[in-house]
Structure formats: C-alpha cells, structure tokens
C-alpha positions in Angstrom: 84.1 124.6 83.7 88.4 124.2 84.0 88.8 120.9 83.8 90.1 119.0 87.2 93.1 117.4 85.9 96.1 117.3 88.6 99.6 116.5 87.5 101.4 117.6 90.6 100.3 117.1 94.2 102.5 116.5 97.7 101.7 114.4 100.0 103.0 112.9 103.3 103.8 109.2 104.2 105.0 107.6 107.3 105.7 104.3 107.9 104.6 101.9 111.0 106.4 102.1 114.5 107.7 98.4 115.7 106.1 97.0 118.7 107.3 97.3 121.8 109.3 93.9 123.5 107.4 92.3 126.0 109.1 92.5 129.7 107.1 89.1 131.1 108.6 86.3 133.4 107.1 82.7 133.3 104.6 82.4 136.2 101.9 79.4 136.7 100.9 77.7 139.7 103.3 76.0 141.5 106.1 78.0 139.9 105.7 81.9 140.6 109.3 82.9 139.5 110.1 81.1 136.5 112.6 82.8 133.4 112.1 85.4 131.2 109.9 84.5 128.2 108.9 87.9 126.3 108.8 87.6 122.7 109.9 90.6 120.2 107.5 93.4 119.2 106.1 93.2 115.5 107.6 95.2 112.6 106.0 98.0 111.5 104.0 98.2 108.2 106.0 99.4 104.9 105.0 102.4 102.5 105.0 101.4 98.7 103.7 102.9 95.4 102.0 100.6 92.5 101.9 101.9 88.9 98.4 101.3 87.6 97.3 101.8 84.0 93.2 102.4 84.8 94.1 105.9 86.5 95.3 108.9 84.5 95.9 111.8 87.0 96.7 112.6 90.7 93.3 114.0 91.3 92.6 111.7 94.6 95.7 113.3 95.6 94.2 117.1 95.1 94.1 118.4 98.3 96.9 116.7 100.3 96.7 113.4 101.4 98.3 111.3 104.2 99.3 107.6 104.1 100.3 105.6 107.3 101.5 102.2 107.5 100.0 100.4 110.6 102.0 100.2 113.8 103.5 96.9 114.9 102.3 95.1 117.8 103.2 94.3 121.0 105.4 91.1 121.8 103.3 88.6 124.2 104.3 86.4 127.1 105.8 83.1 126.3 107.8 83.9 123.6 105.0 85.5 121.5 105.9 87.8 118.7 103.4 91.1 118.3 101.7 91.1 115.0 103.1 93.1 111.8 101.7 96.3 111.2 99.6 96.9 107.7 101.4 98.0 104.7 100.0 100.7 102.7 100.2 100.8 99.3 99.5 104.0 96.9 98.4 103.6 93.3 99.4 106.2 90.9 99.1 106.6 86.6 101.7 105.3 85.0 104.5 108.2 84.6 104.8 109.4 88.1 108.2 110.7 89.4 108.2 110.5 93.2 110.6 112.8 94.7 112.0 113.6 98.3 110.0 117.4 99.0 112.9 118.0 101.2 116.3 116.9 99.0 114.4 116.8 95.7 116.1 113.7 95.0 114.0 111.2 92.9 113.0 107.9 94.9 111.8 106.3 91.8 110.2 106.5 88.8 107.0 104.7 88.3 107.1 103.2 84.5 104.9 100.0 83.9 101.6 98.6 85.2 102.0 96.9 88.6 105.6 98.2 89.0 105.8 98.1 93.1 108.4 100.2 94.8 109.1 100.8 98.6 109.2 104.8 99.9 109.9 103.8 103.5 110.8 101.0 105.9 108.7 100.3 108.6 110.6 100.2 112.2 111.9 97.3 113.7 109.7 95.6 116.4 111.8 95.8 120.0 113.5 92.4 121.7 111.8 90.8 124.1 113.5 90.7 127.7 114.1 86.6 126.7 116.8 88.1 124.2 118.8 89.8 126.5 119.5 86.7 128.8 123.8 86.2 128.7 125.6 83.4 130.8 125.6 86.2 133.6 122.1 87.5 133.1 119.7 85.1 133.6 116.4 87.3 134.4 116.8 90.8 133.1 113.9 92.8 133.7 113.9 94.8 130.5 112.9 94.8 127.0 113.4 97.0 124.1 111.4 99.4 122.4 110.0 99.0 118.9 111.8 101.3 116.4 110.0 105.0 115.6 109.9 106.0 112.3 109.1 109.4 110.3 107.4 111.4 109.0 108.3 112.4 105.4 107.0 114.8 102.4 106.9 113.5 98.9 106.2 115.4 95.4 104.3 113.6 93.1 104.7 114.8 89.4 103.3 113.4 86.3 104.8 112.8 83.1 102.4 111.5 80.6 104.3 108.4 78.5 104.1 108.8 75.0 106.3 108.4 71.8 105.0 111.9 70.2 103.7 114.7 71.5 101.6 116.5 69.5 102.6 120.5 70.3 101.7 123.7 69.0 100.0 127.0 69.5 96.1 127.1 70.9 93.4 126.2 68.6 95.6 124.9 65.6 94.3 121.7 65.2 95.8 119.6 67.9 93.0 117.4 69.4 91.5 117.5 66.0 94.4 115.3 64.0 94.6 113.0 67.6 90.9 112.5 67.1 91.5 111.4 63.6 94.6 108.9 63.8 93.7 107.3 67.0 90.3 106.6 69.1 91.4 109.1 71.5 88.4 111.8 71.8 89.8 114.7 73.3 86.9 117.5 73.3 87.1 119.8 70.2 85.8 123.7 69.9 86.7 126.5 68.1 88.3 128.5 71.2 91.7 128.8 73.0 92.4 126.3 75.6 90.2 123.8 74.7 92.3 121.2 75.7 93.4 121.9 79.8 95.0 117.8 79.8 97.0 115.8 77.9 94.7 113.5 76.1 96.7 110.2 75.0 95.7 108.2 72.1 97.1 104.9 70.4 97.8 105.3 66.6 98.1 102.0 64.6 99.2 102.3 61.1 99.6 99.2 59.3 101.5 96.9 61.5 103.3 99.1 63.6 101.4 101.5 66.5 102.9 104.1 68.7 101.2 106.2 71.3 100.8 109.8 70.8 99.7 112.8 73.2 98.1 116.1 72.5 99.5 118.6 74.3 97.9 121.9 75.5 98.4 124.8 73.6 101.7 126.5 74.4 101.8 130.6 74.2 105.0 132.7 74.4 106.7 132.6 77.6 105.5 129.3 78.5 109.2 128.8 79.7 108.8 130.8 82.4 105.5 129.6 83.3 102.9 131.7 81.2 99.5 130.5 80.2 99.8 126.5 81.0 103.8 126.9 81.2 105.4 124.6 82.7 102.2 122.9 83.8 102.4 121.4 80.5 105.6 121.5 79.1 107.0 118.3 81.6 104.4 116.1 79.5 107.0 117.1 76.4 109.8 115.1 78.3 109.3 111.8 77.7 108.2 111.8 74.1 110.5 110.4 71.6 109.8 112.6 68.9 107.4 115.9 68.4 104.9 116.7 66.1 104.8 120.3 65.3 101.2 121.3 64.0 100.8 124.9 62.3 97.5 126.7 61.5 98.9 127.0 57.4 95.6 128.9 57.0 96.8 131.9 58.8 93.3 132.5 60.3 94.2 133.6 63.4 95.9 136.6 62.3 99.2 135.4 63.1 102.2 134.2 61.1 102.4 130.2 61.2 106.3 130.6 60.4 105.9 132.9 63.2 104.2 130.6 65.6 106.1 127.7 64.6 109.8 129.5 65.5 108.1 131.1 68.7 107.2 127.7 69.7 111.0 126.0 69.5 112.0 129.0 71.1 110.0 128.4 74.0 111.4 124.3 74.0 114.8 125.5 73.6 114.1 127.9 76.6 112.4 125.5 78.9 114.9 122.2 78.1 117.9 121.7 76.0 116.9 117.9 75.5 113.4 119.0 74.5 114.5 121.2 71.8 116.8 118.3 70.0 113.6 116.1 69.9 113.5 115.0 66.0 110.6 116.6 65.3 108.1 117.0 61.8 105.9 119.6 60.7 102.2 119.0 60.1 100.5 122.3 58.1 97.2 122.1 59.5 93.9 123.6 57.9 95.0 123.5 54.4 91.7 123.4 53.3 91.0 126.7 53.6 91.3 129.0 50.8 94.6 130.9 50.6 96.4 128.0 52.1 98.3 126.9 49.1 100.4 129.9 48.9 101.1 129.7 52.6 102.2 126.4 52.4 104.7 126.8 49.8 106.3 130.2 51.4 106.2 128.1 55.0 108.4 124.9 53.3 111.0 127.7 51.5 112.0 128.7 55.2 111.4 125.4 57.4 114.7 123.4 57.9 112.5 120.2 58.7 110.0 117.8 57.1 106.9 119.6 56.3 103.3 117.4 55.5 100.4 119.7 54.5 96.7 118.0 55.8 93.7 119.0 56.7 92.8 116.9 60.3 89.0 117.4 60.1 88.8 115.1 56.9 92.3 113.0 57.6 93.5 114.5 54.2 97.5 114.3 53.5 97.6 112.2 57.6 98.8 108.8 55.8 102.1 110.7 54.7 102.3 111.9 58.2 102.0 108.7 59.7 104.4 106.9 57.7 107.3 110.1 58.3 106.5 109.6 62.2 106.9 105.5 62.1 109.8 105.8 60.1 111.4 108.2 62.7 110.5 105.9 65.2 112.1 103.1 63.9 115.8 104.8 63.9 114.6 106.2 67.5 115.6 103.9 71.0 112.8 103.2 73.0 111.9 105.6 76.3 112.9 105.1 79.2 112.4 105.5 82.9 113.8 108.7 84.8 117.0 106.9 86.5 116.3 106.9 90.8 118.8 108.8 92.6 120.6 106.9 95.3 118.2 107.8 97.8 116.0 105.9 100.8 114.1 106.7 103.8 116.7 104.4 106.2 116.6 104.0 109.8 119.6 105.2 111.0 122.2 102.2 112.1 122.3 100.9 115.0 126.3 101.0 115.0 126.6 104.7 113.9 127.3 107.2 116.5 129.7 110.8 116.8 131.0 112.4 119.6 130.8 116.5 120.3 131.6 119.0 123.0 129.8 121.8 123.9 132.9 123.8 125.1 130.6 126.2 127.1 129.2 124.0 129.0 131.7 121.2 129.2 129.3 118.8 127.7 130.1 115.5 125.6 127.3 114.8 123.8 126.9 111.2 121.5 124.4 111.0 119.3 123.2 108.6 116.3 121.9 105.5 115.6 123.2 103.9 118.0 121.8 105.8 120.9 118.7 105.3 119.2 119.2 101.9 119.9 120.1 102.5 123.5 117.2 104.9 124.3 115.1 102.0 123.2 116.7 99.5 125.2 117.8 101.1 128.4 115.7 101.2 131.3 117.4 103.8 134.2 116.0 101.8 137.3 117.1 98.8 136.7 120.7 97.4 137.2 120.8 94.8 134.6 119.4 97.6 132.0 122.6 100.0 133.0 125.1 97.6 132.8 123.8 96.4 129.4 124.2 100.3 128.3 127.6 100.5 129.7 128.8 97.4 127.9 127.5 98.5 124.6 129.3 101.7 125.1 132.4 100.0 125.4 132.0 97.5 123.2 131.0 99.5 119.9 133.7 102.0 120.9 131.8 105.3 122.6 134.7 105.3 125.6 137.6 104.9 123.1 136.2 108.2 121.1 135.6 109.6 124.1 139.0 109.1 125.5 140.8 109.7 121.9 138.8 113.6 121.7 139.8 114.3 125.3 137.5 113.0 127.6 138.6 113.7 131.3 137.6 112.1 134.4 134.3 113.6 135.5 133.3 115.0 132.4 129.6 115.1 132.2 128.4 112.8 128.9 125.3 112.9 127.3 124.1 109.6 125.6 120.1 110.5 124.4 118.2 111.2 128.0 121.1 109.2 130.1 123.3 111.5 131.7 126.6 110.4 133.7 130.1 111.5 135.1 132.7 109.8 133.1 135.0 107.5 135.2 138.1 105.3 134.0 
C-alpha cells in the first residue's frame, strides 16, 4: 500500500469579524431618556501557525481544510465591551513554508518547536454610539460596525530539516546506511521505491551529531517532475551537505559512474544552489563480488571524496562519518527561508482614491476609508450624515474631488452612499 505521506496541501483561513457597536441610550425608572452608553464591539479572533516537533507531515491537511477564527461579540449597554472572538491556532512539522496561493509570496517560514506566527488579523470590533458623542453631539443614535475580514488561500509545503541528505538512485542502499548510523528505521526491501517519505534520523559520532535524511530514490527527469520529481527533490533544499550513495556492485545492470553523473544532472537541473551542495560519495554494496574493480575504475573518474562500505554490516561507515562531520564543521548552520514582506492587513482607515467613470459621469471613492464609513454611517439618521460629511472633509475626499475636477452636481459614489456634489 503507497504510503500516505503529504508534503503539500492548501488550505483556507479567515480570521474573526469584530462585533458590532452597541446603539443603547441609558434608560431606568425615573429617567427614560438618559445619554448614550453603548460600549465597542469585541475584536475578532487571530489566525496563527505553531511549529511542533511530534508531527512529521501535512496529512490532517490531505483533503482541504478550513480554519476560522471566532467572530467578535457584540458591544452591550452601559458601556459594555462584546467579548473577543477565539483564536485559532494550526500546528504544523517543523519545516513548513506557508505561502500566499494567490501572490505566492512566503508569509513565513516555520523553523523551531513552538515558533508562533500570525497569518491574519482579526477585524476591529465597531464604536459604540458613546464614542461618537462631540461638544455638539450629545445623543447620536448610531454605532459602528465591527470590521469584516477575508477569506484567504494558503500553500503549505514541507521541507524536511536536515544537515545531509542522503540521495541517490532507487534501491542503492539509502534507508539501509540511515538504518545503520542512526535509530532511524525506515522500511528496507529489495524493490524500487521502497522508501515513498523522507525518513529522518539523528547520527551521533563521538561527540558531535547531525541529523541526516534519506531521500527517495531519484530517476532521470526528476527535474521535470518524473517518478517522485519534484515531490521529493524540495526535501534536498535545506540540507547542508549531500551524501551521494552508488550501487559499486553494478547489480542493477547499470553503470554507477553512470547513475552517479545522471543524478547531479538532475540537481543541477532542478536548483543551481542544490547542485553546489559539498557533497561525498558513499560506494555502496562493496561486498559483493566484482566490486573491487568497480571501485577503483569509479575513484579514477570521480572529482569528489569517494568511501567504499557495505551499509548492511556498517563496514568502511566510520570513515564516512568522520568526512561528513568534518564537512560540517567548515559548513554555517541552516537557516530559515527569509519571509517576504507580506501580511493579510485590513485596509486603513485613512486610505482612499478617487475615479471617474467618464460614461456615466460618476466619481467614485473607494478604499479603506469608505470601509470605515460604510461601517459607521447610518442613511436615516441626521447625526450619522453629518458625521460622514465631516469625515469627508476632514481626511480630504472634497479637496481630491475638487483638485480632479469635480463640478457642482456631479453624482459621487462613496460605498452604497450616493449624493450630488454641492460647494
């Protein structure tokens, strides 16, 4: 049976609408028509993603999955704020890139256990009516809405951490020499394909340890996405150095110079950065008879480090460990993919532009900031109106207006209010 491992999944997150403000006059017996005393709507819950070492693949994440923060409350009557909405927080392996689905900008990287980042912002709870009493208002009968927030589509994408990746062709002797330098135990047969995951195993050797990671076999054309392609390949990325294992033995039927060149050029091919990974030869399977001779026609035409061993029995690993710790040594530590500047913001409540529609003769202003207005402005009431014509003036609307041409009796658009324009 394929194994279920998932290394790429998209999902969809949306953080929490703020509460409403509460429109609600004082009123007790005795005193029917006392002042406004709404209190603000509560802010909608956040989106985050946790790094957590326990899990090792997007699997909960296989067939789609949709997170939502919890709304904000309500405000109450005397000066009562609504309750917060519930934060949701999604826990992935350690080594997830989180991208935009839309941009494919990266949010963040997740690299250490616990690390806690925020995807998106929950909205804004709305002002109670209370907030909008001025020296000249002293009961307005409105309150503003909490802020809505949106939907938004995220790629996960796994990138196992390790300091070497163990790579080469199908059924050379991967999960084998993992098996025997660490306690990883990756499942072992005699057939292609036998390892469909990244297995990851700690190697200690002497006082010094490093974490290595078999890698599924690569074919020719993995590049461009043949066999496991490019499935696999991203596990390569982060690794500090490679371990290049060749069947010596030649018991395939193939060349292991062969293999080992086809190999590189398929690194080379997928990732410039991939293919200048310092990188050693391990010449697997020298046990078998013959393998002498192959050995010493392989190291005549390999430019690198060569270590003949036979993984099964751990014969000729110790040289091989020491070459890789060594190389480590010289080798700066990995690090996290770098965020682009990038977050799910609600738009500003001061940002706004101004466009005709020269058919129809129709100044439209959109932006933040008649977000804001459609959240404050109620049409029927007076006070509401003249609070949407001050803002207007006072965050400069009428002075674009009038700058781009504006004339008197032009018909402006500001979100669903619609007027003449008048000096």
């Amino acid at each position: 049976m394929a194994s279920l491992f998932t290394d790429k999944v998209k999902i969809t997150i949306k953080s929490g609408d703020g509460g409403d403000g509460m429109n609600s006059f004082k009123s007790f017996k005795g005193f029917a028509n006392g002042g406004p005393d709404g209190g603000d709507g509560g802010k909608g819950g956040d989106v985050y993603i946790v790094g957590d070492k326990d899990k090792n693949d997007l699997i909960d994440f296989r067939f789609g999955a949709k997170f939502t923060a919890g709304n904000g409350e309500r405000g109450g009557t005397n000066f009562c704020y609504g309750k917060s909405g519930a934060d949701v927080v999604i826990s992935v392996p350690l080594g997830t890139l989180v991208r935009d689905a839309e941009t494919g900008k990266i949010l963040c990287d997740v690299y250490t256990d616990g690390e806690k980042k925020l995807l998106a912002r929950g909205g804004n709870g709305g002002k109670g009516n209370v907030r909008f009493t001025t020296a000249r208002r002293h009961a307005p009968h409105f309150a503003q809405k909490g802020q809505k927030t949106q939907v938004h589509t995220l790629i996960l994408e796994l990138k196992v951490i390790a300091d070497v990746g163990i790579i080469g062709f199908p059924n050379v002797g991967k999960s084998t020499l993992l098996s025997k330098i660490s306690a990883a135990k990756p499942k072992i047969a005699n057939y292609h394909f036998t390892t469909l995951s990244p297995n990851l195993g700690v190697v200690r050797y002497y006082d010094k340890s490093f974490v290595a990671a078999d890698i599924p076999g690569l074919i020719e054309g993995a590049a461009k996405g043949a066999g496991l392609g490019h499935d696999f390949l991203r596990h390569i990325e982060r690794t500090r150095m490679l371990v290049h294992v060749v069947d010596i033995s030649g018991s395939e039927g193939r060349d292991p110079y062969e293999d080992f060149c086809k190999i590189n050029e398929e690194l080379a091919e997928y990732s410039a950065k991939l293919a200048s990974l310092p990188q050693v030869v391990a010449l697997n399977k020298c046990d078998v008879y013959g393998a002498e001779e192959n050995v010493a026609a392989f190291i005549k035409k390999c430019p690198l480090a060569c270590y003949p061993i036979t993984a099964v029995n751990g014969e000729g690993t110790d040289k091989l460990l020491k070459a890789i710790c060594d190389i480590l040594d010289t080798l700066p530590p990995a690090q996290p993919v770098p965020a682009d500047e990038f977050e799910y913001d609600i738009p500003s409540s001061d940002e706004f532009s101004v466009e005709k529609d020269e058919e129809e003769n129709v100044w439209y202003v959109t932006g933040g900031l008649v977000d804001l207005l459609e959240r404050n402005v109620v049409l029927s009431d007076p006070d509401s109106m003249a609070y949407f014509q001050k803002v207007l003036k006072d965050k400069g609307v009428i002075r674009e207006l009038k700058r781009q041409g504006v004339q008197e009796d032009d018909t402006v658009v500001v979100g669903g209010v619609e007027f003449a324009f008048k000096e």
